[in-house]
N, C-alpha and C positions, 0 to 999 in steps of 0.2 A: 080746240077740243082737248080736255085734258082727263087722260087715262090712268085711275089708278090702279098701282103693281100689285098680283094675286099674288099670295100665299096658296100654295097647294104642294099635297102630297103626289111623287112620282108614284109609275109601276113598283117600285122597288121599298115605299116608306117612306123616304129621303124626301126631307122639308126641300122646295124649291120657294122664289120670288122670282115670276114670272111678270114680263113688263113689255109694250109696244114703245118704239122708239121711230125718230124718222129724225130727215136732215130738215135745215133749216128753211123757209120758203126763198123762192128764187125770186121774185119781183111784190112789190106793197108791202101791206100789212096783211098777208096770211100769216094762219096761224102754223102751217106745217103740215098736219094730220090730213086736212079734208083734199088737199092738192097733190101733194109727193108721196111717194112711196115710201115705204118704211121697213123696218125689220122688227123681228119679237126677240128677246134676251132671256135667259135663265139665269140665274145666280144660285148658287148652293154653295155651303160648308164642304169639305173635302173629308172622307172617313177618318175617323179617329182610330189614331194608331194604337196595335193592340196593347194592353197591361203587361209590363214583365216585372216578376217579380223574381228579386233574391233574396233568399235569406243565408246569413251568416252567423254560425255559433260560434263562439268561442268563452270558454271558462278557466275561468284562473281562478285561486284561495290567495289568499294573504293577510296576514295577523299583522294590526299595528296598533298598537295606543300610543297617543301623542297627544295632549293639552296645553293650549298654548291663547291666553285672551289678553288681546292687544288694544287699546282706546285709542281713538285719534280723532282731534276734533279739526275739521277745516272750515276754516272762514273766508269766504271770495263769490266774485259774483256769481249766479245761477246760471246753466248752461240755457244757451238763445232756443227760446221755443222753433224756432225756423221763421219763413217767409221774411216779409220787409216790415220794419217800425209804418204802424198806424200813421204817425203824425207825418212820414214819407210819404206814403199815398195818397192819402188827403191833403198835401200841399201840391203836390203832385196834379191830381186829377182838378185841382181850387187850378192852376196853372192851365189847363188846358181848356176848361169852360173860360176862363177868362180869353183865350186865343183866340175860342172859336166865336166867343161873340164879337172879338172886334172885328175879325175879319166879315163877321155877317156886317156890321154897320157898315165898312168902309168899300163892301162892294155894294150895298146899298145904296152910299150915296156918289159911289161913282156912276151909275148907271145913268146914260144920258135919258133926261125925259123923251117920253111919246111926243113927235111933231104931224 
């Protein structure tokens, strides 16, 4: 038997997921539930800590004129977007479909026939 976990509100407001749980069965194929005893769990988020806020002034003036236009051109490669080169992964994963199907054929035809 398989029990799905409530959502519900405590006395308090506070979202819970509430769920029955039990050990595993002791002898066959039970399922757990209908034979052993069990226990119920809660789960909740922990209160959020309160806001503090600071604030800090501080003002200062200062006069400057300064003009200054500089050109520079660079030529070099573009910085690496991240993750791994396409053509790495797709050889990559070409590599492992190819493992897994041989090792499917080869314990295929190791398996001795039904006598």
């Amino acid at each position: 038997m398989i029990t799905q976990p409530a959502l519900a509100a405590d006395a308090n407001g506070n979202i819970r997921l509430i769920s029955p749980a039990s050990g595993a069965a002791a002898v066959g194929f039970q399922a757990g539930f209908p034979t052993n005893p069990g226990f119920m769990f809660a789960l909740a988020l922990p209160p959020a800590a309160p806001a503090q806020t600071t604030t800090a002034v501080s003002v200062s003036v200062s006069v400057s004129v300064s003009t200054s236009v500089t050109t520079q051109t660079v030529a070099g490669p573009s910085a690496p977007s991240g993750g791994i080169d396409p053509c790495t992964f797709y050889a990559t994963a070409g590599v492992a479909v190819i493992l897994a199907l041989a090792t499917g054929v080869l314990a295929v035809r190791r398996r001795k026939p039904a006598s």
